[in-house]
Backbone as numpy.savetxt, mean C-alpha at the origin, in Angstrom:
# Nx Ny Nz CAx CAy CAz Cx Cy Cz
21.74 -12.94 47.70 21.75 -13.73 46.48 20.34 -13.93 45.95
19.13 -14.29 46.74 17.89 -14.48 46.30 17.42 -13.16 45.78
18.05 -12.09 46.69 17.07 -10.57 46.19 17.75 -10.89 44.45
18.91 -10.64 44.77 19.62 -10.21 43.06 19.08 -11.52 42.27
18.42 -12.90 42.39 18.35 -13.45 41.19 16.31 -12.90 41.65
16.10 -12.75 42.05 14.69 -12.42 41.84 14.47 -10.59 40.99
15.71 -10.09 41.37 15.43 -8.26 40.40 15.69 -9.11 38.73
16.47 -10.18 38.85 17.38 -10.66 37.72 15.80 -11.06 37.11
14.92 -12.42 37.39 13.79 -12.50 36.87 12.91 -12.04 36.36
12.81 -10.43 37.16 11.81 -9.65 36.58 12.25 -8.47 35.54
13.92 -8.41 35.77 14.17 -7.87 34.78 13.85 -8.78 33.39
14.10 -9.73 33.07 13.89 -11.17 32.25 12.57 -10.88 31.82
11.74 -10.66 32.68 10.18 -11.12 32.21 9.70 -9.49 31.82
10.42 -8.63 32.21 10.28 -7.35 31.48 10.76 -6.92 30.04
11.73 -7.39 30.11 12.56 -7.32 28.67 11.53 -8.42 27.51
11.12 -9.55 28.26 10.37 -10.41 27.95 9.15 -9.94 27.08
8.02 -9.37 27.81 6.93 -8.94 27.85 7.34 -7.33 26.44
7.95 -6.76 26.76 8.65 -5.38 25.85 8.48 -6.48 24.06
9.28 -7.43 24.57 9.53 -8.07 23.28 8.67 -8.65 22.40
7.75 -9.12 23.30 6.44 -9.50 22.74 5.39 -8.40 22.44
5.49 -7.21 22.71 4.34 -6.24 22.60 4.86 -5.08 22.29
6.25 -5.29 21.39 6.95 -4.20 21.18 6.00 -3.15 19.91
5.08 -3.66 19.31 4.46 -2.89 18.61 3.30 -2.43 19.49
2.50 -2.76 20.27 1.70 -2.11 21.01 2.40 -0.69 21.77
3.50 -1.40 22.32 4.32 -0.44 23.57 4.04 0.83 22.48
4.94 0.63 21.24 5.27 1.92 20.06 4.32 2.43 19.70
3.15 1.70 19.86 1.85 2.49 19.36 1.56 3.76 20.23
1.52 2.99 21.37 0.81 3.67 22.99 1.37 5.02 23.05
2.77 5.20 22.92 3.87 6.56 23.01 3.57 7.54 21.45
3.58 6.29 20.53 3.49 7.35 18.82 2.67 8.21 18.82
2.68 9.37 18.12 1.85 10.80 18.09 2.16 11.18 16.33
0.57 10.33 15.79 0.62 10.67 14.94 0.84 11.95 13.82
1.75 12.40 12.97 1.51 13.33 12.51 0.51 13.84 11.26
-0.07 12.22 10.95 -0.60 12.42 9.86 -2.31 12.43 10.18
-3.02 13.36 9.71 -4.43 13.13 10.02 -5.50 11.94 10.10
-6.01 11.22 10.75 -6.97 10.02 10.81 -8.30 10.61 10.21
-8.85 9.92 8.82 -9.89 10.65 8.28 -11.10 9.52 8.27
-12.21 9.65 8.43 -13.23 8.56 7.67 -13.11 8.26 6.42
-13.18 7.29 5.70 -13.44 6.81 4.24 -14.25 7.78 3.33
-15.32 8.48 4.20 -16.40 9.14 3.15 -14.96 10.67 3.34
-14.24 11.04 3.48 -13.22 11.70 3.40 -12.65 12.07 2.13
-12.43 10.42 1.29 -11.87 9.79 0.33 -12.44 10.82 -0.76
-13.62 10.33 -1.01 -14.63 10.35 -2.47 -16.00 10.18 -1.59
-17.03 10.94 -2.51 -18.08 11.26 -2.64 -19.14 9.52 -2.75
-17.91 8.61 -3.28 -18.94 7.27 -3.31 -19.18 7.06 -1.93
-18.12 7.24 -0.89 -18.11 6.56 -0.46 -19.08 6.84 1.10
-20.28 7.91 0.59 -20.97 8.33 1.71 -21.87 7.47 1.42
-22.42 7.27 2.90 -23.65 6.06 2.78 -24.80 6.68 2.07
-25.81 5.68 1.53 -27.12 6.23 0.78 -28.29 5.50 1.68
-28.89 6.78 2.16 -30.12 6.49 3.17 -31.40 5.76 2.44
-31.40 4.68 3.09 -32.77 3.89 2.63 -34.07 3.75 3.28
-34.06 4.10 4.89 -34.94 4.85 5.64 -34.52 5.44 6.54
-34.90 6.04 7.42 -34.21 6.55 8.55 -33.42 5.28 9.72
-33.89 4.25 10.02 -33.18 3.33 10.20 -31.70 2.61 9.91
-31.67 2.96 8.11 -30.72 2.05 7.57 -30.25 2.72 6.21
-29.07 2.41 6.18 -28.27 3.15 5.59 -27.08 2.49 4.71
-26.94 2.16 3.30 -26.24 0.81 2.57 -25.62 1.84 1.50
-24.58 0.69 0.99 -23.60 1.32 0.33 -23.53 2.06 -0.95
-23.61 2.94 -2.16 -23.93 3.41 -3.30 -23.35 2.24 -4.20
-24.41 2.44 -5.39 -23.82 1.55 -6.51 -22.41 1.49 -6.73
-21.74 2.64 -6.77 -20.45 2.85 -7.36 -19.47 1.89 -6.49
-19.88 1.83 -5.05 -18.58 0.59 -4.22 -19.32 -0.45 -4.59
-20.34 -1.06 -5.04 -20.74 -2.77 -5.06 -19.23 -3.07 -6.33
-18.44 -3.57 -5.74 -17.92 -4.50 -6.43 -17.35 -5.72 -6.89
-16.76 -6.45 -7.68 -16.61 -7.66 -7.97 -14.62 -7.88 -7.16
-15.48 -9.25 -6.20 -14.54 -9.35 -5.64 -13.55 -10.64 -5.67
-12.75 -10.81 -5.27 -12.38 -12.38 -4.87 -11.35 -12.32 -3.27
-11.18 -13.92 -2.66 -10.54 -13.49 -1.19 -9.19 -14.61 -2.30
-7.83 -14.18 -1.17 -6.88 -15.46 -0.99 -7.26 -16.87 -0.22
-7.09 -18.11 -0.53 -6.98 -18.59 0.78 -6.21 -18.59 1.40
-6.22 -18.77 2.61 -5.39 -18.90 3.57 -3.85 -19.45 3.41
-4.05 -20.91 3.22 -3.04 -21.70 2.46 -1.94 -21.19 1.18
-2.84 -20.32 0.77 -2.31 -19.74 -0.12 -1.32 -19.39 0.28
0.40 -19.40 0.21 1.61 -18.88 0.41 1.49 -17.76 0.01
0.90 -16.31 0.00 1.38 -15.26 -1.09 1.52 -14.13 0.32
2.71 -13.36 0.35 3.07 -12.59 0.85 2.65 -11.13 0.52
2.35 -10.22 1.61 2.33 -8.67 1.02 0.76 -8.61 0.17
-0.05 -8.67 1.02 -0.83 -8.66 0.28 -2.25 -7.77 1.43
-2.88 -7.18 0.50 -3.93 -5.82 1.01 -4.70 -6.72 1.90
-5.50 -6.00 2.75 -6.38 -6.83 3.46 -7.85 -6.82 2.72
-9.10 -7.25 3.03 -10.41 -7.33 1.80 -10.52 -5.84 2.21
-10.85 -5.46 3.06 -11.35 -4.14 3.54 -10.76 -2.62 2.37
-9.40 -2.54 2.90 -8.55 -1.76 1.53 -9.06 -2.64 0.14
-8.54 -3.77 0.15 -8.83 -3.94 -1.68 -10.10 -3.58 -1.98
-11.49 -3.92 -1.03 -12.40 -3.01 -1.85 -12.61 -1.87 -1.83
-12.03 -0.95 -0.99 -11.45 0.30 -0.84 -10.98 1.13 -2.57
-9.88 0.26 -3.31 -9.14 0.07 -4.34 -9.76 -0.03 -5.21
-10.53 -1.50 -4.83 -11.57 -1.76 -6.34 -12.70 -0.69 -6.69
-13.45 -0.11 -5.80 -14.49 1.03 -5.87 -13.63 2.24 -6.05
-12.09 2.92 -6.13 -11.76 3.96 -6.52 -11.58 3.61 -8.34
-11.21 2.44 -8.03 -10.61 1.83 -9.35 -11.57 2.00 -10.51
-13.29 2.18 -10.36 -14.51 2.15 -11.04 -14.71 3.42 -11.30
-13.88 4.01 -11.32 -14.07 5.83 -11.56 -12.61 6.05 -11.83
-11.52 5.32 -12.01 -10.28 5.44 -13.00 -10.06 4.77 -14.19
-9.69 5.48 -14.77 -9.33 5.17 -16.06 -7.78 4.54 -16.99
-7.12 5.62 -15.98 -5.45 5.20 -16.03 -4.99 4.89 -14.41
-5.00 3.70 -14.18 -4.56 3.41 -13.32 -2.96 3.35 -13.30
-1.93 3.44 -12.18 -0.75 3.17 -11.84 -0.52 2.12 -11.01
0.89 1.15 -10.63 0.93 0.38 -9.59 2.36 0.78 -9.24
2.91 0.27 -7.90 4.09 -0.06 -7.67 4.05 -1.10 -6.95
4.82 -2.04 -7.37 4.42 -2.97 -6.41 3.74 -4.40 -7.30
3.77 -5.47 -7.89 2.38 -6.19 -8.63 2.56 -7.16 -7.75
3.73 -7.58 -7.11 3.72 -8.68 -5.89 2.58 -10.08 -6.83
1.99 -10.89 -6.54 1.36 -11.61 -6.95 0.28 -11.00 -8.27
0.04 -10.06 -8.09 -1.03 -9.56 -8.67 -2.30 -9.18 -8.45
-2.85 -9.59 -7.06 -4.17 -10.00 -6.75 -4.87 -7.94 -6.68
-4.17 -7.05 -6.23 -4.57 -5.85 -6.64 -4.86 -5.64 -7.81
-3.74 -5.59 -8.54 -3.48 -5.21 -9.74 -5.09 -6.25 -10.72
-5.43 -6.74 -10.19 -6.55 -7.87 -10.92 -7.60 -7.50 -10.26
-8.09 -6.88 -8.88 -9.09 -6.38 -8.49 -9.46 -4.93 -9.35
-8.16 -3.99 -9.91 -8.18 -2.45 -10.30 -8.75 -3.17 -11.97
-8.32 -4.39 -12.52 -8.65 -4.85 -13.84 -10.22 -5.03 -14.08
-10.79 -6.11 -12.29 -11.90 -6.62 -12.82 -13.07 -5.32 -12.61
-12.61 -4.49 -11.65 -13.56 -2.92 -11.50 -13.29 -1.84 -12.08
-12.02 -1.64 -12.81 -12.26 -0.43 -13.87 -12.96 -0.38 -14.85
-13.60 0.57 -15.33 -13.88 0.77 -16.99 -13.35 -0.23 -18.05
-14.19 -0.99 -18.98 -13.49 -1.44 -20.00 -12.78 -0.65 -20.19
-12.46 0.27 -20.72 -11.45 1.32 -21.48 -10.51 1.97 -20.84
-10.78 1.00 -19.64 -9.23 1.41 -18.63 -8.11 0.73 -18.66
-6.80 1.31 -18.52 -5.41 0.90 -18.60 -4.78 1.17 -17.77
-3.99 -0.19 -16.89 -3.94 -0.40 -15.45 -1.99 -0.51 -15.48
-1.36 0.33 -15.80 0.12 -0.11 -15.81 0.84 -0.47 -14.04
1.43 -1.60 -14.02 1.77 -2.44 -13.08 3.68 -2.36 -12.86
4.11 -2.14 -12.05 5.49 -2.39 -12.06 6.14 -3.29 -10.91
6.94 -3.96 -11.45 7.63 -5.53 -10.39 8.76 -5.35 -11.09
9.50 -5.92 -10.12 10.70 -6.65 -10.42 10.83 -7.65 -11.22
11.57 -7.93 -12.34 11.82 -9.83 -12.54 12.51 -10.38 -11.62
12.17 -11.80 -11.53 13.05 -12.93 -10.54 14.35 -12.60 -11.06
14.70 -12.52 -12.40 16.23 -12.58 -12.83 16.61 -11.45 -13.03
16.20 -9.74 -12.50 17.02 -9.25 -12.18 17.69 -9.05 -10.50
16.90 -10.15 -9.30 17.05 -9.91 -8.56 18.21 -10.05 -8.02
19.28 -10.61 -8.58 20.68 -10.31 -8.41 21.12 -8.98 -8.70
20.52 -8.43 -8.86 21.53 -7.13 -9.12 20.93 -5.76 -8.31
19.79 -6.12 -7.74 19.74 -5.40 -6.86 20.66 -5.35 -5.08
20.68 -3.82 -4.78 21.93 -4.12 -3.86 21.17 -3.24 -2.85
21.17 -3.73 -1.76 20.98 -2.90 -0.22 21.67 -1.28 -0.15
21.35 -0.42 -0.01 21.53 0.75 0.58 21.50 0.92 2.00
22.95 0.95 2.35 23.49 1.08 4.06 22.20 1.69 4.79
21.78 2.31 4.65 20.48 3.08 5.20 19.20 1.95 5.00
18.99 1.30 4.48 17.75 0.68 4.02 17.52 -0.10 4.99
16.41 -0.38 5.30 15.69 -1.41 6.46 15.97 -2.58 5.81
16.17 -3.14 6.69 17.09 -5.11 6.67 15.93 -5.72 6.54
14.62 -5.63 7.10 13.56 -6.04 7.05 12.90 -5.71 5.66
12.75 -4.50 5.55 12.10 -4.05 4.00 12.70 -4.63 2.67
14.22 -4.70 2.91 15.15 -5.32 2.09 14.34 -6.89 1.48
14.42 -7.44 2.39 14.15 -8.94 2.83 12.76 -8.89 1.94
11.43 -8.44 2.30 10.16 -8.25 1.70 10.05 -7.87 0.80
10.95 -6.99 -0.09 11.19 -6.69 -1.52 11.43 -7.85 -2.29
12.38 -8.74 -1.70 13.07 -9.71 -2.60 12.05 -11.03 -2.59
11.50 -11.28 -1.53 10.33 -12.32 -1.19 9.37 -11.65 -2.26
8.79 -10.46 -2.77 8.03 -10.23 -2.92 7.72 -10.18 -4.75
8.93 -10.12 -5.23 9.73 -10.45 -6.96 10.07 -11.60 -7.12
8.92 -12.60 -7.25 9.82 -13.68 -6.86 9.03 -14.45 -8.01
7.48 -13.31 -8.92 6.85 -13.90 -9.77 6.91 -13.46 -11.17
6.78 -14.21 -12.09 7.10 -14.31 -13.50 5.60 -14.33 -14.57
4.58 -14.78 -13.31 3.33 -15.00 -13.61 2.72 -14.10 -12.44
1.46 -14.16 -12.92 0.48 -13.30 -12.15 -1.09 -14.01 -11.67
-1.85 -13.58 -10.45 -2.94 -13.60 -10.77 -4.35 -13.76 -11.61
-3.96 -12.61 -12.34 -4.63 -12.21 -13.85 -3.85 -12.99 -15.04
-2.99 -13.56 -14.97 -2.14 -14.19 -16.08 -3.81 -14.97 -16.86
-3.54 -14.84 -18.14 -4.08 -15.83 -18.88 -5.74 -15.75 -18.58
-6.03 -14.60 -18.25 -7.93 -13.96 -18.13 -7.97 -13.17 -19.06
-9.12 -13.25 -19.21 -9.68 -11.97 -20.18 -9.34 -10.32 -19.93
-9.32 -10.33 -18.65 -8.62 -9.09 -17.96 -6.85 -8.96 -18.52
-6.76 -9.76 -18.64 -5.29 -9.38 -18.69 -4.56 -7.93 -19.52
-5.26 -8.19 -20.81 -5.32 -7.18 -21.93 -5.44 -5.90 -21.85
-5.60 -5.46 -20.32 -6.24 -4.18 -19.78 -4.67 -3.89 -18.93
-3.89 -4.58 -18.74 -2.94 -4.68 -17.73 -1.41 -4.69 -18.11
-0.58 -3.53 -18.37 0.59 -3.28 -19.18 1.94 -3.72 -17.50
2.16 -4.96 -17.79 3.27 -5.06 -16.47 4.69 -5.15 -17.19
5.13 -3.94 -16.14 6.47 -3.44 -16.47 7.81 -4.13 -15.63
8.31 -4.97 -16.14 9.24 -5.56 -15.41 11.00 -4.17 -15.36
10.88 -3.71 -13.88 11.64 -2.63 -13.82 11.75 -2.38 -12.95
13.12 -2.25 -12.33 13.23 -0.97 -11.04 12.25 0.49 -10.89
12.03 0.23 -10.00 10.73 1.67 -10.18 11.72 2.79 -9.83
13.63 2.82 -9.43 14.13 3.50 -9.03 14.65 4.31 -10.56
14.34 3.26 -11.91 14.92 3.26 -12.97 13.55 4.23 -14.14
12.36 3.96 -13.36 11.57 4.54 -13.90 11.76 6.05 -14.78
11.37 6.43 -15.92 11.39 8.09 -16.20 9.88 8.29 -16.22
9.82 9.25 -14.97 8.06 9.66 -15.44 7.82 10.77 -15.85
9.01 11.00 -16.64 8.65 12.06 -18.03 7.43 11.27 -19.03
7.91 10.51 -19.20 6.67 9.77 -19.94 5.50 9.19 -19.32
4.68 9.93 -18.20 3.73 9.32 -17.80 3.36 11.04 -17.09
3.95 11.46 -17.45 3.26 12.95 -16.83 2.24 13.40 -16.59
1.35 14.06 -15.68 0.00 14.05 -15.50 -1.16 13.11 -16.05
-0.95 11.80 -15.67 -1.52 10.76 -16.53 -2.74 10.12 -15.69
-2.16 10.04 -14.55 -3.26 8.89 -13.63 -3.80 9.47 -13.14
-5.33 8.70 -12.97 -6.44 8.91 -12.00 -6.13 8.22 -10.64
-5.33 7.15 -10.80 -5.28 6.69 -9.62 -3.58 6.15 -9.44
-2.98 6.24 -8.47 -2.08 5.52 -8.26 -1.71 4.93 -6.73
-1.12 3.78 -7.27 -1.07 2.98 -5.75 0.31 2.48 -5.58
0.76 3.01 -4.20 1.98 3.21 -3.88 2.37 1.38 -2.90
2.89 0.42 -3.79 3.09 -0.53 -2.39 4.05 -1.57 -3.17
5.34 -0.98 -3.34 6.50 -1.75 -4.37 7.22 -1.58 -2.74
8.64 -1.52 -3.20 9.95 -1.72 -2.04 9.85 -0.48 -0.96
9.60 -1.40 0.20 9.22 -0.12 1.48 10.75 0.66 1.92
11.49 0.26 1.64 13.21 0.85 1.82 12.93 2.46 1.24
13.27 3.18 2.60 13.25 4.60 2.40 13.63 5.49 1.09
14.79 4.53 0.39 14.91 5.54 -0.92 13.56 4.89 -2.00
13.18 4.16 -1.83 12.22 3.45 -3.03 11.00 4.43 -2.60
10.50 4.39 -1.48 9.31 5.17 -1.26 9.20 6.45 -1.70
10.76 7.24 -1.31 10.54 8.77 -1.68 10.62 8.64 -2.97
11.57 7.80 -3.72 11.78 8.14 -5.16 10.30 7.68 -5.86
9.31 6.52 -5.47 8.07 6.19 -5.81 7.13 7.54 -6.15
7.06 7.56 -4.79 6.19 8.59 -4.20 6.52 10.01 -4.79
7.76 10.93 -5.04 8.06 11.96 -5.76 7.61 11.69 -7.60
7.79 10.66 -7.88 7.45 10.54 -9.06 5.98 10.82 -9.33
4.94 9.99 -8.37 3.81 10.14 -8.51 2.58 11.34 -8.21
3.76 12.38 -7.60 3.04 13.18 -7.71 3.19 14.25 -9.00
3.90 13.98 -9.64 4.26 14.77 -11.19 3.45 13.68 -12.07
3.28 12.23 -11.84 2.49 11.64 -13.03 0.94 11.58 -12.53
0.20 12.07 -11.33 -0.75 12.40 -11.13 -1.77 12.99 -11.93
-2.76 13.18 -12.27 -3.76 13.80 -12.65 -4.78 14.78 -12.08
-4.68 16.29 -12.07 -5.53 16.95 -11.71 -6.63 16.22 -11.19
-6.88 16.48 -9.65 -7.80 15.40 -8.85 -8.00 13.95 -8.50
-6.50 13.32 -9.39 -6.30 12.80 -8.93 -5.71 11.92 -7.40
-6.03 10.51 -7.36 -5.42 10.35 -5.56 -4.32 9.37 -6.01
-3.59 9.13 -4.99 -2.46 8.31 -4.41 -2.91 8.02 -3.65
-2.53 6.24 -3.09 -2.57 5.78 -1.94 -1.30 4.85 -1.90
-1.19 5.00 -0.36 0.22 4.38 -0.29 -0.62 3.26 0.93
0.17 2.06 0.54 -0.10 0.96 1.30 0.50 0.66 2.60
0.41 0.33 3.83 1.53 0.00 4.99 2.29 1.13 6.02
1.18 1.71 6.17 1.19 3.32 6.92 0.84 2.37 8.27
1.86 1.97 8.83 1.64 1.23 9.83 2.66 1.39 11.37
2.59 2.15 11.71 3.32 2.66 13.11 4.19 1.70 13.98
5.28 1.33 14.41 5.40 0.27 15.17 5.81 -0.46 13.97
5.79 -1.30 13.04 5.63 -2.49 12.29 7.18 -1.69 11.57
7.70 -2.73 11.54 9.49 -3.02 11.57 9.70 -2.49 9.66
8.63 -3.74 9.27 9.04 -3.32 7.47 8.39 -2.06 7.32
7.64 -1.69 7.61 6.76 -0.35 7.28 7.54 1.18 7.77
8.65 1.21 8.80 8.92 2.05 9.60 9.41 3.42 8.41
9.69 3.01 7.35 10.36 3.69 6.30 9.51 4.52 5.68
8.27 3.57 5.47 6.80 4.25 4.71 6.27 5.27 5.37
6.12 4.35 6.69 5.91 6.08 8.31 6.65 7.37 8.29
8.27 7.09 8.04 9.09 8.35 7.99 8.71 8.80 6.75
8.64 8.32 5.72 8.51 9.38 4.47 7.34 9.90 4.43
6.06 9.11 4.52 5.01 9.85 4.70 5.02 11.06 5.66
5.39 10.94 6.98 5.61 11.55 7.99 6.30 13.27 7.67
7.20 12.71 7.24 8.04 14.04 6.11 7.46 14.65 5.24
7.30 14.12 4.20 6.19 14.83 2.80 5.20 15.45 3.45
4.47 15.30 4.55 3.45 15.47 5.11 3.22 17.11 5.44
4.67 17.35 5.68 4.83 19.10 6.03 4.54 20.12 4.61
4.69 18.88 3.63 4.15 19.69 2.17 3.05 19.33 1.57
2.55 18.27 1.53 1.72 18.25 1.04 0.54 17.71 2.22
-0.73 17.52 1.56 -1.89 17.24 2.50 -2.41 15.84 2.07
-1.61 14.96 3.67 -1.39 13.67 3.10 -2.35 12.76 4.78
-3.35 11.80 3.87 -4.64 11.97 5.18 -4.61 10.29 5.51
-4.26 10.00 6.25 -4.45 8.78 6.85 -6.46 7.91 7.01
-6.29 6.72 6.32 -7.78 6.30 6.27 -8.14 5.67 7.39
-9.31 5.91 8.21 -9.54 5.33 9.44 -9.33 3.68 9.46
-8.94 2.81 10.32 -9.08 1.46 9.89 -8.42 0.44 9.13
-7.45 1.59 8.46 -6.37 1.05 7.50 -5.42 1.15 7.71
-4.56 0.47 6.95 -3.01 0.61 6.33 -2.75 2.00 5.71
-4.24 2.47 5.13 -3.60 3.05 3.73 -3.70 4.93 4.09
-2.71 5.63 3.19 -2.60 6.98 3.42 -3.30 7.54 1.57
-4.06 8.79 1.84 -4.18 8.92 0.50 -3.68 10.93 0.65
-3.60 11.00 -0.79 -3.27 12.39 -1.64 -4.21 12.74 -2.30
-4.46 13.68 -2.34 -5.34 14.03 -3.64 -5.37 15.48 -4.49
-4.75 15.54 -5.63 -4.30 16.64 -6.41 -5.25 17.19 -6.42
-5.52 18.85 -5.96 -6.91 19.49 -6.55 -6.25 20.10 -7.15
């Protein structure tokens, strides 16, 4: 009786321990298929500029204008500083920006305050009041589901009511509803991080590479191995990957494309 409740314990504290470190465990076994690149990978800004042989600081083109969340701040789904200035310094060498995804806004207002005046940043969200009528797909992650709907939940923005705003066309729309016949080879930049549910990503993601721009990049947000809402973003990237040349950023979340 003592042996069997003592196998019983450690079975307990095994199942235990699994449960708590179930994303490490998944890491440890995963075999990435997608390439791990350095940042200077990206773009040409982003190689350091030697100031003596000692020391070595960043080019004009990444100094950019930033802001953090606080903490307190309730806002869900949101980039870490590292990627957003990642974003904001691609964003200073685009012109037509794309979004999926405006969630609060706080991207979509970093790509505003570092583009070109004469840049035009189109944004796409959900409205709160069509979120009844969106419906789960048997296949769709229960989790991703869940973070979509948390994530449409704003009517206002970030950038609402700035001087920036005027630069910033937000499209209240299913991005599944999108036609990007009308946006055809358009963007310099687009950023992939609306509904992580496997059909939203491919249908995102297929779109954006027809509204791309010769040399233009894509980045997709939440390339994150292990992590429950993301698992969808992993498989599709993971897939596309056998066609196109799709490069994982050291340090990040984020995966980029780039049309030559």
């Amino acid at each position: 009786m003592t042996k069997i409740l003592i196998f019983f314990l450690l079975l307990l504290n095994l199942i235990l321990l699994y449960l708590l470190n179930k994303k490490k465990i998944k890491n440890f076994f995963y075999k990435s298929k997608i390439q791990l690149v350095e940042l200077d990978r990206v773009d040409e800004i982003f190689l350091n500029n030697k100031i003596d042989n000692n020391l070595h600081g960043p080019k004009q083109e990444v100094i950019v204008k930033n802001f953090c969340i606080q903490g307190n701040n309730n806002i869900v789904g949101i980039t870490s500083d590292y990627e957003a200035w990642i974003i904001s310094s691609l964003s200073k060498i685009s012109n037509n920006i794309l979004e999926f995804g405006t969630c609060s806004g706080k991207t979509t207002y970093l790509m505003a305050l570092n583009s070109p005046d004469q840049a035009k940043i189109t944004t796409l969200t959900l409205s709160p009041q069509d979120l009844k009528g969106i419906k789960k797909n048997k296949f769709d992650n229960k989790v991703s589901y869940r973070n979509l709907i948390n994530e449409s939940i704003y009517n206002k923005f970030l950038f609402s009511s700035t001087k920036y705003e005027n630069k910033i066309d937000v499209i209240f729309q299913n991005s599944l509803n999108l036609n990007e016949k009308l946006f055809l080879k358009k963007f310099d930049l687009i950023f992939i991080d609306g509904g992580h549910t496997y059909s939203i990503v491919k249908s995102d993601s297929e779109k954006s590479f027809k509204m791309l721009k010769s040399n233009g990049i894509i980045l997709w947000h939440d390339f994150v191995p292990g992590k429950e809402s993301a698992k969808n973003v992993v498989k599709y990237i993971n897939t596309i990957s056998k066609e196109k040349k799709i490069f994982h950023i050291n340090n990040t979340s984020l995966c980029y494309y780039r049309k030559k």
